[in-house]
DOVEX-815241 format. One record per residue (C-alpha): y, z, x; residue in one letter. Coordinates in pm, 1 decimal, always signed. Layout:
<sites>
SITE         y         z         x  resn
SITE         Y         Z         X     a
...
</sites>
This chain:
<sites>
SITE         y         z         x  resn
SITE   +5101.2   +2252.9  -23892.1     x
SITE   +5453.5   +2203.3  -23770.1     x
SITE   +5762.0   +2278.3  -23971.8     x
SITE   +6033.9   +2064.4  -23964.8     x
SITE   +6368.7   +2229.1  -23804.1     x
SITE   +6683.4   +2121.6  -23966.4     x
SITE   +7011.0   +2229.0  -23762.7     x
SITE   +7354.9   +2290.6  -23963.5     x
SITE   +7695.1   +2310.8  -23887.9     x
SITE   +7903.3   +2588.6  -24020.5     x
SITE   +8268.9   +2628.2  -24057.6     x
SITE   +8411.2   +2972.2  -24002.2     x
SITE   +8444.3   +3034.7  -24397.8     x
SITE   +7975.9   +2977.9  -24420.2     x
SITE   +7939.0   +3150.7  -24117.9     x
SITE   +8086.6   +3491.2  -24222.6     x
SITE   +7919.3   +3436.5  -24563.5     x
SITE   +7564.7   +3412.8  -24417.3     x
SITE   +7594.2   +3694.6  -24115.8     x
SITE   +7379.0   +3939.1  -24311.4     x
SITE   +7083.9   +3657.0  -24246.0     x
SITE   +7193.0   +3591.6  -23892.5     x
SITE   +7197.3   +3945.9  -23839.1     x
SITE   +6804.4   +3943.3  -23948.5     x
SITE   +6742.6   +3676.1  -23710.1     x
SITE   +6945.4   +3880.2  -23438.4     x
SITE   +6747.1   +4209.4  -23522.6     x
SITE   +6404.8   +4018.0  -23503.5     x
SITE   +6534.8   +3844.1  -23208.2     x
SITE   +6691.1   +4113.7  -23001.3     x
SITE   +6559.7   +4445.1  -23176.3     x
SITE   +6875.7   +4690.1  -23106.7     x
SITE   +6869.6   +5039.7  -23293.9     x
SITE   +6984.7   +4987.8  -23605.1     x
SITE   +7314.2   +5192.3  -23595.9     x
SITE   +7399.5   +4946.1  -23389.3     x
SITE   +7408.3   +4660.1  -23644.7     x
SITE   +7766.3   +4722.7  -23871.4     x
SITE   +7916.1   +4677.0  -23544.7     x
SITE   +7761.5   +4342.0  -23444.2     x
SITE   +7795.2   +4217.2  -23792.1     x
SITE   +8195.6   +4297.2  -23719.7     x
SITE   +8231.1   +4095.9  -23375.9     x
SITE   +8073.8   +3830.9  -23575.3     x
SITE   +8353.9   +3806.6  -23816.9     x
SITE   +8607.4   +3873.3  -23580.4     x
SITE   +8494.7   +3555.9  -23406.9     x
SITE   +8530.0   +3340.8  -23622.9     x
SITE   +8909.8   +3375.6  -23597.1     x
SITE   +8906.4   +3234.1  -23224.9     x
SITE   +8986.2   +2875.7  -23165.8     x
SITE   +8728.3   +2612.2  -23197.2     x
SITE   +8455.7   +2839.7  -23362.3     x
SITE   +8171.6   +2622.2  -23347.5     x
SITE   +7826.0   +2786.5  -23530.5     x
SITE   +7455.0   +2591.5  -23539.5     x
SITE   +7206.2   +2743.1  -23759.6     x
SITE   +6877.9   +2627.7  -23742.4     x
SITE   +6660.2   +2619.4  -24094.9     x
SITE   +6332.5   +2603.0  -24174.6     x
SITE   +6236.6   +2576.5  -24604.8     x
SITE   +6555.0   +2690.3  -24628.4     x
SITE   +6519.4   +3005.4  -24433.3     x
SITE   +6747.6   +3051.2  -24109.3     x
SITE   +6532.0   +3125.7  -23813.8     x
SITE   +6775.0   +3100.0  -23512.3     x
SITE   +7162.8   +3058.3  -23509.2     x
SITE   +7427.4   +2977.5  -23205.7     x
SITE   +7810.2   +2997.6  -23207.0     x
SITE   +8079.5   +2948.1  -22920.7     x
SITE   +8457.1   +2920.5  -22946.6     x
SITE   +8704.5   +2801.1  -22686.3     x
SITE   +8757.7   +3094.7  -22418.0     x
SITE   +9155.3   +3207.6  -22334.5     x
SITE   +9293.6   +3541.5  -22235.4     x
SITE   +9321.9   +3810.0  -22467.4     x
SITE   +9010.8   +3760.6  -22563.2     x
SITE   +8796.3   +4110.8  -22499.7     x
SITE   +8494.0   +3903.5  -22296.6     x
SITE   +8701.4   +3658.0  -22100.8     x
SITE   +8973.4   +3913.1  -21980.7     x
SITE   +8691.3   +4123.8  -21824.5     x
SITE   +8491.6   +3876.0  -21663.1     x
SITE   +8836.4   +3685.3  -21553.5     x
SITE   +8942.6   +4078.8  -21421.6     x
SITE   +8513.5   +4054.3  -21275.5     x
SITE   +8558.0   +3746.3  -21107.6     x
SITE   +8866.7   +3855.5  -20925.1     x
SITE   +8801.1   +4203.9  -20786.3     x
SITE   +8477.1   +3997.6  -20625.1     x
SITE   +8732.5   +3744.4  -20463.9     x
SITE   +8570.9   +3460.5  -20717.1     x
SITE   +8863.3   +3277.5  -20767.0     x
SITE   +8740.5   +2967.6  -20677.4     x
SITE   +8481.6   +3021.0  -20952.6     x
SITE   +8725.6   +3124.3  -21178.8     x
SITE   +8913.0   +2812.2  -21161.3     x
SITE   +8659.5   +2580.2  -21181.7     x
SITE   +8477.2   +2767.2  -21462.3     x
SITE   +8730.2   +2980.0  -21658.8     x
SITE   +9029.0   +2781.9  -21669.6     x
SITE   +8865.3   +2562.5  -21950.3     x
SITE   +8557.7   +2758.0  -22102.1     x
SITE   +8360.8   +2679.6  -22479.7     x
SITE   +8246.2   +3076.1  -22451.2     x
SITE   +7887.6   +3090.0  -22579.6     x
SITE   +7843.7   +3438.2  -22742.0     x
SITE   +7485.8   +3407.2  -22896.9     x
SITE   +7198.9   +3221.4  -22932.5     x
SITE   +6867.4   +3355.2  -23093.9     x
SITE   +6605.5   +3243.3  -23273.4     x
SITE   +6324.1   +3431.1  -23459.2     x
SITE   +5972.7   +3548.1  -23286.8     x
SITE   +5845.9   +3347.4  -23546.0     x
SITE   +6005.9   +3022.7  -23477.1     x
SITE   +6021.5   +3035.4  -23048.1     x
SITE   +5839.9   +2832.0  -22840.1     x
SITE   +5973.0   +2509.5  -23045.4     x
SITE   +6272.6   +2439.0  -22851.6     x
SITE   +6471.8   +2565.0  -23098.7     x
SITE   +6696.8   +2739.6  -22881.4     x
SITE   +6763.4   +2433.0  -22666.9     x
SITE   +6860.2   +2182.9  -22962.1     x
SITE   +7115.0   +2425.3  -23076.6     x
SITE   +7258.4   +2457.3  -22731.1     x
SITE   +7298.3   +2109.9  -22670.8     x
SITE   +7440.6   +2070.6  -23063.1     x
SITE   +7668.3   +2305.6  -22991.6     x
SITE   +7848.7   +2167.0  -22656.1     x
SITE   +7808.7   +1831.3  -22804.3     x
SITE   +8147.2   +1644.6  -22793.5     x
SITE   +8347.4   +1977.1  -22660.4     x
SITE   +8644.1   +1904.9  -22552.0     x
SITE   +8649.2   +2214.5  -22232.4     x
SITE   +8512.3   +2095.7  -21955.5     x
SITE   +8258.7   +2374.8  -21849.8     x
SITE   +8039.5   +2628.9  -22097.3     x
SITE   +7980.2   +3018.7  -22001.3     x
SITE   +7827.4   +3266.6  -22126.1     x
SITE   +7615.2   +3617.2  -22018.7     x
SITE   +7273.0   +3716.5  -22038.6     x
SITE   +7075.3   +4024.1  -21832.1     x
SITE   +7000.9   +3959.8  -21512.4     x
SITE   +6696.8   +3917.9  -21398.1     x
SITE   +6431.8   +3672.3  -21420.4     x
SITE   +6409.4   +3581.8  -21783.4     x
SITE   +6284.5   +3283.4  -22018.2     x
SITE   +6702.5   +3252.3  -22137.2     x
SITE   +6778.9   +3215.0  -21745.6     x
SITE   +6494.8   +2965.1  -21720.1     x
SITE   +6649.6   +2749.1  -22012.3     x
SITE   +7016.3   +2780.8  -21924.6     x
SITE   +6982.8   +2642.5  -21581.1     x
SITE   +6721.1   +2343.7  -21685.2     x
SITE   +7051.6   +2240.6  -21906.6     x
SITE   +7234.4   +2266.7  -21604.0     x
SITE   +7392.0   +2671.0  -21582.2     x
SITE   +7438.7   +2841.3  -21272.7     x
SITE   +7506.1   +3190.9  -21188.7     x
SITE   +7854.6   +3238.4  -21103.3     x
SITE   +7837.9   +3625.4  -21080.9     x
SITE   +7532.6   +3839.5  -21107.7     x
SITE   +7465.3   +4166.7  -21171.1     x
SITE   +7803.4   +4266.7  -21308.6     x
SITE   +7821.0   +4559.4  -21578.6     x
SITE   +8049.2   +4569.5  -21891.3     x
SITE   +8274.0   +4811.7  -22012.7     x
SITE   +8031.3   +5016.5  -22219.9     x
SITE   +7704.0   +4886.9  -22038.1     x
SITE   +7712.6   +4974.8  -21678.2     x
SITE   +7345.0   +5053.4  -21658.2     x
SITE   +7246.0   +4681.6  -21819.8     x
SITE   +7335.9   +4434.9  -21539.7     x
SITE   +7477.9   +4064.2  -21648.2     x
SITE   +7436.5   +3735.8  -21491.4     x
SITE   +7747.6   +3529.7  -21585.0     x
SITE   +7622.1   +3188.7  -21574.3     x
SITE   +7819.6   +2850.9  -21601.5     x
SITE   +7802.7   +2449.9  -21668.5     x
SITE   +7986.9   +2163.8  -21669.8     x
SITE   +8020.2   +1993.5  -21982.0     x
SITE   +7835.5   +1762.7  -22108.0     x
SITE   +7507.5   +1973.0  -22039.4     x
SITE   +7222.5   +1801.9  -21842.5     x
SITE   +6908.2   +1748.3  -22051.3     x
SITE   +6570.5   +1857.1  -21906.7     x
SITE   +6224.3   +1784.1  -22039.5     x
SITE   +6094.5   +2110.8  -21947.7     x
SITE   +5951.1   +2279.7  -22206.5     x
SITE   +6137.5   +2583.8  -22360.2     x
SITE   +5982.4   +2924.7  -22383.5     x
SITE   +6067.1   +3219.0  -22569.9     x
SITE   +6441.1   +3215.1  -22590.0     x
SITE   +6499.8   +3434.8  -22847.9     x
SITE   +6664.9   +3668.6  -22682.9     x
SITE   +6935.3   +3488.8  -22547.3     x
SITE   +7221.2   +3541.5  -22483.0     x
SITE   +7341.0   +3893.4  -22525.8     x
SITE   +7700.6   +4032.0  -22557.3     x
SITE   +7770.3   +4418.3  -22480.9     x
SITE   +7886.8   +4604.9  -22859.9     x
SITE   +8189.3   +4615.5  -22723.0     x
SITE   +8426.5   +4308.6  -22906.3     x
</sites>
């Protein structure tokens, strides 16, 4: 039988109360080594501090199975400084006009083995660009073909730079993909995407 999925908003404050569940989500989710996990957990909170923090978690009898958060992207922020530094050693500034001048940054956005293949993932992307003010959304995920590549571009992502390696990460290529906002809807069906996207350690 289907269970109903309830999506929530959370302010900054609810967010960092609840990461210790998110981080059980992101563990199932995206199963990183465990030493690993303090650090995550730290990002997490030190996003919440950026402007517009936006968070969707997605409940199910009252047990989070999938989360999403973005804030609005600016330099001096660890992420967008090195794919703004990416995008211009590559002679991409066309691309980083017209996709980085303005960005919501989309940092994650998993939801639990147990709960995927319910579009899940998708109802918490569209809830969270709904009614942004930027006018495109980015974010990274590996490169390669993946079920989180399949759903970002049937919402209407692109790849604006592939295969690019992060500080920390050079032997896990990234596809930086990018939308305009309001995202397209698609009726094709969602599959699996759990583990997407993903953000190096580094914050």
């Amino acid at each position: 039988m289907a269970v109903d999925t309830e999506l929530r908003e959370l302010d900054p404050g609810a967010f960092a109360h609840v990461v210790p569940a998110l981080l059980e989500v992101y563990e199932a989710a995206m199963r990183p080594p465990p030493e690993q996990l303090p650090g995550r957990a730290s990002v997490m909170h030190g996003h919440t501090r950026y402007p517009g923090f936006r968070a969707i978690l997605a409940v199910q009898d009252e047990r989070a199975v999938g989360f999403a958060y973005a804030f609005h992207g600016t330099n001096g922020q660890w992420w967008h400084d090195v794919v703004t530094t990416g995008m211009r050693v590559r002679g991409q500034r066309g691309h980083l006009k017209r996709y980085l001048s303005d960005p919501l940054e989309i940092a994650e956005v998993h939801v639990h083995p147990d709960a995927q293949n319910q579009g899940i993932g998708r109802r918490m992307l569209h809830r969270l660009c709904e009614g942004r003010p930027e006018r495109t959304a980015v974010l990274s995920t590996r490169s390669g073909p993946s079920a989180a590549r399949h759903l970002y571009r049937s919402c209407g992502f692109v790849e604006v730079l592939d295969r690019f390696s992060f500080p920390g990460s050079p032997d896990q290529p990234f596809s930086i993909m990018a939308a305009r906002l309001p995202l397209t809807s698609s009726a094709a069906p969602e599959r699996s995407p759990g583990r997407s996207p993903w953000w190096p350690w580094t914050g």
